[in-house]
FIKOLZA-655903 format. One record per residue: z, y, x of N, C-alpha, C in turn; residue in three letters; residue number from 1. Coordinates in steps of 0.2 Angstrom, whole numbers, plus 5000, padded with zeros to 4 digits. Each point is the difference from the previous one (the first is absolute). Layout:
FIKOLZA-655903
SITE Z Y X Z Y X Z Y X Ala NUM
...
This chain:
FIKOLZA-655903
SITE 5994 4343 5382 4993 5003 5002 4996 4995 5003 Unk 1
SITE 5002 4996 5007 4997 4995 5002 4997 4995 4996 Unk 2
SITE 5006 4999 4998 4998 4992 4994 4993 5002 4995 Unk 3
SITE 5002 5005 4996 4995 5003 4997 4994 4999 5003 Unk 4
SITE 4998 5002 5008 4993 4998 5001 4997 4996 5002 Unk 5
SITE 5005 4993 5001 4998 4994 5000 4992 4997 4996 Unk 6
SITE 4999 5000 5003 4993 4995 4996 5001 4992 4999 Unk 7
SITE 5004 4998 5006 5002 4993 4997 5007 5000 5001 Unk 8
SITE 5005 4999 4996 5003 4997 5000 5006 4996 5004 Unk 9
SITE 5006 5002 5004 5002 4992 5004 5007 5003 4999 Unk 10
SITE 5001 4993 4996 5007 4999 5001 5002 4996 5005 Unk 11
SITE 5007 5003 5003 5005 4994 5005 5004 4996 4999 Unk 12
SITE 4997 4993 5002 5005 4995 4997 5004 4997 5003 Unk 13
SITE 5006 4996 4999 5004 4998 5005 4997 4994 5001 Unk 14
SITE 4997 4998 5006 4998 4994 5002 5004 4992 5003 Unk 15
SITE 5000 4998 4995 5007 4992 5001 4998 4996 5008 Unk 16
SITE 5008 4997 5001 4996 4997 5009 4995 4994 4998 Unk 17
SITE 4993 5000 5004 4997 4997 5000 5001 4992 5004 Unk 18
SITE 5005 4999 5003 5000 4995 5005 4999 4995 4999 Unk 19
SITE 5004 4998 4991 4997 4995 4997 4996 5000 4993 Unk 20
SITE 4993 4999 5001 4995 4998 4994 5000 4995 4997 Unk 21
SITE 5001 5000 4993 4997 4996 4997 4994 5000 4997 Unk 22
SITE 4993 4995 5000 4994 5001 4998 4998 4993 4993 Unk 23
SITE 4999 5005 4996 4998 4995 4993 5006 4994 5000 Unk 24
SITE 5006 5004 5000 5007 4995 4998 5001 4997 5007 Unk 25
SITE 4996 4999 5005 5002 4994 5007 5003 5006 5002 Unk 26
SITE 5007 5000 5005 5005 5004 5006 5002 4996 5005 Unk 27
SITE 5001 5002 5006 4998 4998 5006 5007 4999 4999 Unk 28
SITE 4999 4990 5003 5007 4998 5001 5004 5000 5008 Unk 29
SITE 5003 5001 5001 5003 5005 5007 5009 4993 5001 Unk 30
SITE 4999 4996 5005 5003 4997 5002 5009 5005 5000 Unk 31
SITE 5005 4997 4998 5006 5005 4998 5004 5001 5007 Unk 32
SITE 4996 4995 5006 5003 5003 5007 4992 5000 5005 Unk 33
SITE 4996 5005 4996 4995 5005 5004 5003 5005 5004 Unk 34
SITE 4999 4999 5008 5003 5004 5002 4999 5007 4999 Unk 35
SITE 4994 5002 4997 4998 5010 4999 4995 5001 4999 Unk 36
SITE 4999 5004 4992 4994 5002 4998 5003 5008 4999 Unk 37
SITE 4996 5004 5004 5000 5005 5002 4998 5005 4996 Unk 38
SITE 5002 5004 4996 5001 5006 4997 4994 5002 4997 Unk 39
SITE 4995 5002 5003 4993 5001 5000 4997 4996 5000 Unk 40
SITE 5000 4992 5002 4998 4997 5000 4997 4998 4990 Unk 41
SITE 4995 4995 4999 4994 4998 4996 5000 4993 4999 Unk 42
SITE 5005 4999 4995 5000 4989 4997 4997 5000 4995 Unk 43
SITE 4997 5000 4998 4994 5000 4995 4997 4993 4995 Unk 44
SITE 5001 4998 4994 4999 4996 4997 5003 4992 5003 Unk 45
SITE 4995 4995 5000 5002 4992 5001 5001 4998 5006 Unk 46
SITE 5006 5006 5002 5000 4998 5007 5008 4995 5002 Unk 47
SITE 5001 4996 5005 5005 4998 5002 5002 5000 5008 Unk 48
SITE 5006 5002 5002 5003 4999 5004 5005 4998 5001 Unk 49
SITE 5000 4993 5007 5006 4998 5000 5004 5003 5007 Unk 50
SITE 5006 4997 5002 5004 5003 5001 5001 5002 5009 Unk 51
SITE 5003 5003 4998 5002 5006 5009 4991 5004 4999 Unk 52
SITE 4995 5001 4996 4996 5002 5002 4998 5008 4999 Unk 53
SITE 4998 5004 5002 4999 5009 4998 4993 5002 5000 Unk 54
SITE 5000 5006 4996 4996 5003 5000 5001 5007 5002 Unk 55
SITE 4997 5003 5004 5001 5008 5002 4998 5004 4995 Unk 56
SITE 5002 5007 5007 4999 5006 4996 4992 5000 4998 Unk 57
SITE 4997 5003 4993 4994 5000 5001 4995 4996 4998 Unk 58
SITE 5002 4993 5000 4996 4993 5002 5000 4998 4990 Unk 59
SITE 4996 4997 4999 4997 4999 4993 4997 4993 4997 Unk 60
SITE 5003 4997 4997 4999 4993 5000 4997 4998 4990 Unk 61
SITE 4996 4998 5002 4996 5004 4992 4998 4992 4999 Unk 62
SITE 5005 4996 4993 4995 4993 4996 4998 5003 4995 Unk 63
SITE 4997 5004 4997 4999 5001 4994 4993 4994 4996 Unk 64
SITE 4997 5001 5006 4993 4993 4995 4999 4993 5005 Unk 65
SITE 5005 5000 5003 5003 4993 5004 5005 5001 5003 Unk 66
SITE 5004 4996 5003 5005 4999 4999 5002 4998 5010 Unk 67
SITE 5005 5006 5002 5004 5000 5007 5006 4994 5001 Unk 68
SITE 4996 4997 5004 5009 4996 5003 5002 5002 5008 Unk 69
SITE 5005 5002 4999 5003 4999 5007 5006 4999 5002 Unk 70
SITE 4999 4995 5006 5006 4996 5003 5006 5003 5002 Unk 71
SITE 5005 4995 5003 5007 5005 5002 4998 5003 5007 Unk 72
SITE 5005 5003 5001 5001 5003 5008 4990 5005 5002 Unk 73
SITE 4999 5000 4995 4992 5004 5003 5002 5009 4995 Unk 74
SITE 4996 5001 5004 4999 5009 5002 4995 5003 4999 Unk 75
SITE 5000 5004 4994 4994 5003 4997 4999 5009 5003 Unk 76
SITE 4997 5002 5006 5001 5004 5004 4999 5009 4995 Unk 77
SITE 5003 5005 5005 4997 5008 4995 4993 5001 5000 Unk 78
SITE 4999 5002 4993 4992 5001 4996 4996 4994 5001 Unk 79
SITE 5003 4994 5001 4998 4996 4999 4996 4997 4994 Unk 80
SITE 4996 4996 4997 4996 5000 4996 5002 4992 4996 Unk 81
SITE 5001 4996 4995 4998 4994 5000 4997 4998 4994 Unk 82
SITE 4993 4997 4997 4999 5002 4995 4997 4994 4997 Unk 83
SITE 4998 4998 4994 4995 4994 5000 4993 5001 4996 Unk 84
SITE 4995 4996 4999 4996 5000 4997 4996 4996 4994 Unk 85
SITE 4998 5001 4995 4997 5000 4992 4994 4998 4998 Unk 86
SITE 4998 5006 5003 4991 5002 4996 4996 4997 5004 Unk 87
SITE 5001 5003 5007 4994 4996 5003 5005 4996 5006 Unk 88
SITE 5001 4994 4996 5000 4995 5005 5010 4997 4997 Unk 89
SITE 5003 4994 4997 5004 5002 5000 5006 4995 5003 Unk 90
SITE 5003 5005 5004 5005 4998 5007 5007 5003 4997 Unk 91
SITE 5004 4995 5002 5010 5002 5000 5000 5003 5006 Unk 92
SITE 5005 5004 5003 5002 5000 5005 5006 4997 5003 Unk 93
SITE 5000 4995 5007 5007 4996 5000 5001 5004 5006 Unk 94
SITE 5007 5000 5004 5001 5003 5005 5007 4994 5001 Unk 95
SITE 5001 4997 5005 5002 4995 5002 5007 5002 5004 Unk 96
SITE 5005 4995 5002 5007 5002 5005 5000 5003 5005 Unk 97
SITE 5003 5006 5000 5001 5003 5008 4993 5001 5001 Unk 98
SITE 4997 5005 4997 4995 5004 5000 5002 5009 5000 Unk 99
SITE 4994 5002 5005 5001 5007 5003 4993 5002 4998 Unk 100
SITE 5001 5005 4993 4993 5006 4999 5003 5006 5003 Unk 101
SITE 4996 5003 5008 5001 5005 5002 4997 5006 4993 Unk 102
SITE 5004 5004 5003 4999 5007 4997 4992 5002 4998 Unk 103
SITE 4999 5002 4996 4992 5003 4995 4997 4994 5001 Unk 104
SITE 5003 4993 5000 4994 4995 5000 4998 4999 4993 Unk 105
SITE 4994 4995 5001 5000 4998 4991 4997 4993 5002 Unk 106
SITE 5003 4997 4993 5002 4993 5000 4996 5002 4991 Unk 107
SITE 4991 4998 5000 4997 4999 4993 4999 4994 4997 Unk 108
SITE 5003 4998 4998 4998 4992 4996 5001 4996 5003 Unk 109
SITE 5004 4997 5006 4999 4996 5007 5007 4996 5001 Unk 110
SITE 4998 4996 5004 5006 4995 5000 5003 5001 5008 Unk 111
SITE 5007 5000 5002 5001 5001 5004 5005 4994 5002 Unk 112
SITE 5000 4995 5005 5005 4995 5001 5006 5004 5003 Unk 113
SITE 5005 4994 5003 5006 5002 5002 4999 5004 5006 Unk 114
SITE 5005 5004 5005 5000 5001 5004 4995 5003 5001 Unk 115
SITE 4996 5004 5000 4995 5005 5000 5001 5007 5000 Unk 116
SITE 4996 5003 5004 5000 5006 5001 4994 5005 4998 Unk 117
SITE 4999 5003 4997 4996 5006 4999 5002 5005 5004 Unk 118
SITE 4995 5003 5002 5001 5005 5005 5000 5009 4995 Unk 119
SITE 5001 5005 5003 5002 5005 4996 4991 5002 4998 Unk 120
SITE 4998 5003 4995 4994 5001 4996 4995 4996 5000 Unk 121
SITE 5002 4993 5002 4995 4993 4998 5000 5000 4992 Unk 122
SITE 4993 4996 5000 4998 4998 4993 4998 4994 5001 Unk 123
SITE 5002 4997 4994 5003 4993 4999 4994 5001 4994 Unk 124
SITE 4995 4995 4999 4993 5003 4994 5002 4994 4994 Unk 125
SITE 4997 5001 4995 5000 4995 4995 4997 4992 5001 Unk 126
SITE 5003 4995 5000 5000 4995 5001 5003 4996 5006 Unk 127
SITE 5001 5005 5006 5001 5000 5006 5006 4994 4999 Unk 128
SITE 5002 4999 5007 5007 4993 5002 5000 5001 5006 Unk 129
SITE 5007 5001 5004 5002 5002 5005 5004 4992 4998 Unk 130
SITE 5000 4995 5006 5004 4998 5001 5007 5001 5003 Unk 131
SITE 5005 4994 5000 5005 5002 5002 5000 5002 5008 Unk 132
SITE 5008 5003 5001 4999 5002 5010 4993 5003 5004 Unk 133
SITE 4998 5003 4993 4993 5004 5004 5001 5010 4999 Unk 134
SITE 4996 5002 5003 5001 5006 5002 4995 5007 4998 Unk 135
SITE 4999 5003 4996 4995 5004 4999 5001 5006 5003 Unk 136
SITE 4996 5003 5005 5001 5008 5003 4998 5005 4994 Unk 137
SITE 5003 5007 5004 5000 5003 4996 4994 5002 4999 Unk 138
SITE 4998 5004 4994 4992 5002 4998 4996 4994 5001 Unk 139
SITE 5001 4995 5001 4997 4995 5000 4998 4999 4991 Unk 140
SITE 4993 4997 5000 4999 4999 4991 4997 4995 4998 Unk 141
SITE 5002 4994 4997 5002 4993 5000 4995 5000 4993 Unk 142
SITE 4991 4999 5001 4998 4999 4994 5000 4997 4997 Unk 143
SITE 4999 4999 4992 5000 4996 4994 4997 4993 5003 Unk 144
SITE 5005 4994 4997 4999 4996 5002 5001 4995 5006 Unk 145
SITE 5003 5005 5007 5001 4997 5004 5006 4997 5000 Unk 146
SITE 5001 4993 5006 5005 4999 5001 5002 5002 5008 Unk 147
SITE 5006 5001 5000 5003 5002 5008 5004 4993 5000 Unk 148
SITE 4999 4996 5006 5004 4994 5001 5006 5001 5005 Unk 149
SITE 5003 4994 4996 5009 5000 5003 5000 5002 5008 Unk 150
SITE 5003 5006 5005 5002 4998 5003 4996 5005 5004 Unk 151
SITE 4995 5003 4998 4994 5006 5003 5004 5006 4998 Unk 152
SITE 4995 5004 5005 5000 5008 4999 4994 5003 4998 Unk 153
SITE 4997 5003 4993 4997 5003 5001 4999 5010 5001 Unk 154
SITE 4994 5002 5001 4999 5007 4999 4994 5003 4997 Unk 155
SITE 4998 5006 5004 4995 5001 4994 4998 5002 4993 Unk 156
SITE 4993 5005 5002 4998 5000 4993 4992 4998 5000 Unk 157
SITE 4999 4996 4997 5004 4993 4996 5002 4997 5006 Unk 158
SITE 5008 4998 4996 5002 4996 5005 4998 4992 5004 Unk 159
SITE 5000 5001 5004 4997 4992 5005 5007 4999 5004 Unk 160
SITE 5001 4992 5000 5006 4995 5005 4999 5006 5009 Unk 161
SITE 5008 5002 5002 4999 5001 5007 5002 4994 5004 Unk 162
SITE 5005 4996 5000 5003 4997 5003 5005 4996 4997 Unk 163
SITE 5003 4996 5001 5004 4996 4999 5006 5003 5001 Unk 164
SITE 5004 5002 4996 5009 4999 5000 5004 4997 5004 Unk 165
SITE 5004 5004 5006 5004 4995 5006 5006 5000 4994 Unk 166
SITE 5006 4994 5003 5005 4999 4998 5005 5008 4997 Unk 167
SITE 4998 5002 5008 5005 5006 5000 5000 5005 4994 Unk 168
SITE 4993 5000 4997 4996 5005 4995 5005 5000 4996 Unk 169
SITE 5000 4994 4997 5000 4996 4996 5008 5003 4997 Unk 170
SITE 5004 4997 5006 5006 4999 5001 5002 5009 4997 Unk 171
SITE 4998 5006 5003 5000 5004 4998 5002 5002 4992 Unk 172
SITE 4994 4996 4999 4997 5002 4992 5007 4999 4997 Unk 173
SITE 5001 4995 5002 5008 4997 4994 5005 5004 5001 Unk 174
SITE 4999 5003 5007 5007 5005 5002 4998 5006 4995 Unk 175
SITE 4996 5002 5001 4997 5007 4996 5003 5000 4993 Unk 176
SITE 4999 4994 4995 5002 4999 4996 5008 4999 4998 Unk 177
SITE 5003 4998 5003 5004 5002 4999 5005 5004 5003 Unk 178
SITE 4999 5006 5002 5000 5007 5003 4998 5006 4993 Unk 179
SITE 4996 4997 4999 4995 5004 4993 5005 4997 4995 Unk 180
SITE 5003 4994 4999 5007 5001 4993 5004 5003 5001 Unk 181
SITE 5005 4999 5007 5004 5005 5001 5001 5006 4998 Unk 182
SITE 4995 5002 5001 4996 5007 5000 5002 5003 4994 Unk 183
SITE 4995 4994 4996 4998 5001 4993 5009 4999 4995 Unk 184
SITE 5003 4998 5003 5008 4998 4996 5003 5008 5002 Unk 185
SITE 5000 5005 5006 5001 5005 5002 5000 5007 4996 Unk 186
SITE 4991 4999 4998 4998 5003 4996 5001 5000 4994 Unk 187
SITE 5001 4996 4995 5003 4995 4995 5005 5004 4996 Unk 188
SITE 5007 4998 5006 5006 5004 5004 5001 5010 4997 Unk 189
SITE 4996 5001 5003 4997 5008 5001 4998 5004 4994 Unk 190
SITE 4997 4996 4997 4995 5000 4993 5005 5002 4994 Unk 191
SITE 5003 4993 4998 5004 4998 4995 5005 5007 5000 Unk 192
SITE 5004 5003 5008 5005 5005 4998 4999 5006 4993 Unk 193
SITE 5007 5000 4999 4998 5007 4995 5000 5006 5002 Unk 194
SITE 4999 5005 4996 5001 5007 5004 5006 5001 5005 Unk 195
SITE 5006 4998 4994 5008 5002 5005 5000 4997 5006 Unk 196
SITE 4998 4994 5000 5000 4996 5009 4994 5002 5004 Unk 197
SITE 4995 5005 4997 4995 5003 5005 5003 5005 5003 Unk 198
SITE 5006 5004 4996 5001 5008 5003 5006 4996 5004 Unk 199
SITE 5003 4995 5000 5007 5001 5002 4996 4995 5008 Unk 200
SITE 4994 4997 5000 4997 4998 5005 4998 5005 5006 Unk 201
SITE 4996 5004 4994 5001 5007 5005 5005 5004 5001 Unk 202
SITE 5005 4999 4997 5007 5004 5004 5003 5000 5004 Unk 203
SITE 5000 4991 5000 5001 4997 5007 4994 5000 5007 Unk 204
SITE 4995 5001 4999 4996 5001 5005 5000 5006 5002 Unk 205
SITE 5000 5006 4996 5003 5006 5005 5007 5000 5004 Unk 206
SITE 5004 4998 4995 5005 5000 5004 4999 4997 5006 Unk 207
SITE 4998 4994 4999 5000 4996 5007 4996 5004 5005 Unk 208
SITE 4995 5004 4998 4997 5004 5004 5003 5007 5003 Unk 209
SITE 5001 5002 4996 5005 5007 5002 5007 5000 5002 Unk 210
SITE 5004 4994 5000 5008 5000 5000 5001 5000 5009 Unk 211
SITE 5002 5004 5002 5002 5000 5008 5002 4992 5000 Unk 212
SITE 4999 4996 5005 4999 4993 5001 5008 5000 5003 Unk 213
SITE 5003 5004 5000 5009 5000 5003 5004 5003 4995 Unk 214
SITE 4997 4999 4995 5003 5002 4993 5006 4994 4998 Unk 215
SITE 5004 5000 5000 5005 4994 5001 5000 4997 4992 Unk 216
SITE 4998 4995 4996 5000 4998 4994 5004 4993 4999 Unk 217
SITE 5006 5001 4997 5004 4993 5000 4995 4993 4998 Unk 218
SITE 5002 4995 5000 4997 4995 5000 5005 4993 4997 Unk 219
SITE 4997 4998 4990 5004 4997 4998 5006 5003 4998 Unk 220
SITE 5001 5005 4998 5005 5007 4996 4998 4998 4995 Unk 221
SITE 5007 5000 4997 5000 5002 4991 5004 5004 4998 Unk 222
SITE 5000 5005 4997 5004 5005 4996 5008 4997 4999 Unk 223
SITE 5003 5002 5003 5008 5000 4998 5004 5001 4993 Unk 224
SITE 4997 5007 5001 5003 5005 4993 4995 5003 4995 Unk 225
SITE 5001 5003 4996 4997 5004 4997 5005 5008 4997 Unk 226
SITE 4995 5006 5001 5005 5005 4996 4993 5003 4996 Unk 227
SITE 5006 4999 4994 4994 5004 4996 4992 4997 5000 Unk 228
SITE 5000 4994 5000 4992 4998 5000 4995 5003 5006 Unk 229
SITE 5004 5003 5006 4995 5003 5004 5002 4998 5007 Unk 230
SITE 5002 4994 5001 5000 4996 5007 5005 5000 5003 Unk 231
SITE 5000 4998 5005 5008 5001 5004 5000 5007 5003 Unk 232
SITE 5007 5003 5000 4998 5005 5002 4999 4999 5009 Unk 233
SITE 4997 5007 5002 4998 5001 5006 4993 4999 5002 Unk 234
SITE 4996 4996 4994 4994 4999 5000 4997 5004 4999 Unk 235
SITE 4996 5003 5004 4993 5006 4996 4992 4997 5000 Unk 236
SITE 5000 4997 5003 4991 4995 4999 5000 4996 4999 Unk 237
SITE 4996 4997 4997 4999 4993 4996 5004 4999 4995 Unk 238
SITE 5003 5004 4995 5004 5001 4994 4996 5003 4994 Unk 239
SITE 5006 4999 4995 4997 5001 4993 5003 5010 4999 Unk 240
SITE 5002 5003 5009 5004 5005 4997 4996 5007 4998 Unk 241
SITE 4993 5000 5002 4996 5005 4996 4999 4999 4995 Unk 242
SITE 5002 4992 4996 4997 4998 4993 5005 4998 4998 Unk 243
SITE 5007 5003 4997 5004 4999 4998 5000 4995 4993 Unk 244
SITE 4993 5001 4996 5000 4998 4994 4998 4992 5000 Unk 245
SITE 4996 4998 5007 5001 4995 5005 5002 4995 4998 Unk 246
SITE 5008 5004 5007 5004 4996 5000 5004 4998 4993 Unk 247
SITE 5000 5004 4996 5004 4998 4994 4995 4996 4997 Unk 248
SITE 4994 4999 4999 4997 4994 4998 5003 4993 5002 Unk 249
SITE 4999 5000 5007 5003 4994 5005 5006 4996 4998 Unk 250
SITE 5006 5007 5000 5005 4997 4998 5001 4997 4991 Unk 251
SITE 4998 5003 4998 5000 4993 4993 4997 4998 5001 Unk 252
SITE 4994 4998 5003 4997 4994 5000 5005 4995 5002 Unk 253
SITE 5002 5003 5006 5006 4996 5003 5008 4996 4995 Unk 254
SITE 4999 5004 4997 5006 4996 4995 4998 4996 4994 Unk 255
């Protein structure tokens, strides 16, 4: 009866994962030790990254009518943006070694040097160049054509130089980074499991959380015997003895 009073029409499609785009034959070529491109994350046509680098949840990295490079060990933050430009005006986007795009930034058409930080919802404008060891605050907005020099902090909209970068800043930024692949190899980790290692993940986290902490559980025990495919006797938990059909799997496999 419903469908009947449809005026338009909508079928449901099974929609394929998007993470990796190819546009007009070009696919985002993805270093084979990337440390994580995340689930929901958006690789999109003539893009490259090299190695230990990620992209998050959310974050969207779009070559389609130029072309994205990005270096190793840098970090492309959640709903992050990186994108380039064609029609009016036409710019690559480079992103450079051990580079940090905080979260909802956007990096449009622009070159980023090494060691750099974007802060979280800065924009980085078409034709823009952050040198290296420089610093953009957050919501700060880096208009077309500017350069930010090696070594400063900017802020601002539009953003203008605050100060000069002490050592310690600096020395940070490099820690950040690599705190952020670790991270990123964790999640990576997490990702990749399949269903059966998610539940049995979760079996053991209740367990660990609900088992009386004086619960005595031998340590480095291996089964002695078998009866019957269903454990040694005297065992009642942690057995195949409520799934008899189980343990009889087990055992042939065992032979």
């Amino acid at each position: 009866m419903g469908a009947s009073m449809e005026v338009a029409k909508y079928t449901e499609k099974l929609v394929p994962s998007t993470r990796f785009v190819a546009v007009d034959g070009v696919a985002p070529f993805i270093s084979e030790t990337a440390a994580f491109v995340a689930p929901s994350a958006n690789v999109i046509g003539n893009v490259s990254m090299g190695p230990n680098s990620s992209v998050w949840y959310g974050a969207t990295v779009r070559g389609d009518v130029n072309k994205v490079t990005i270096g190793a060990n840098t970090s492309i933050g959640d709903r992050a943006m990186v994108h380039v430009a064609k029609i009016q005006g036409d710019f690559c986007t480079v992103i450079g070694d051990n580079v940090t795009v905080g979260p909802g930034a956007i990096v449009h058409a622009a070159t980023l040097g090494d060691n750099v930080v974007i802060g979280p919802c800065a924009q980085i404008l078409d034709g823009a160049t952050v040198e290296s060891r420089a610093k953009v605050s957050a919501g700060a907005v880096v208009t077309p054509g500017t350069t930010v020099k090696s070594g400063e902090l900017w802020a601002g909209a539009p953003a203008k130089m605050v100060r000069a970068l002490t050592p310690d800043e600096i020395a940070s930024m490099l820690e950040s980074v690599e705190e952020t692949a670790n991270l990123a190899a964790m999640h990576a980790t997490e990702c990749s499991k399949s269903y059966e290692e998610l539940v049995a993940d979760e079996a053991a986290m209740r367990d660990k959380a609900e088992r009386d902490p004086d619960y005595w559980q031998p340590k480095n025990w291996t089964e002695q015997g078998q009866v019957q495919g269903q454990g040694s006797p005297g065992r009642i938990f942690d057995n195949t003895l409520s799934h008899p059909e189980e343990g009889l799997k087990q055992s042939q496999n065992q032979k």
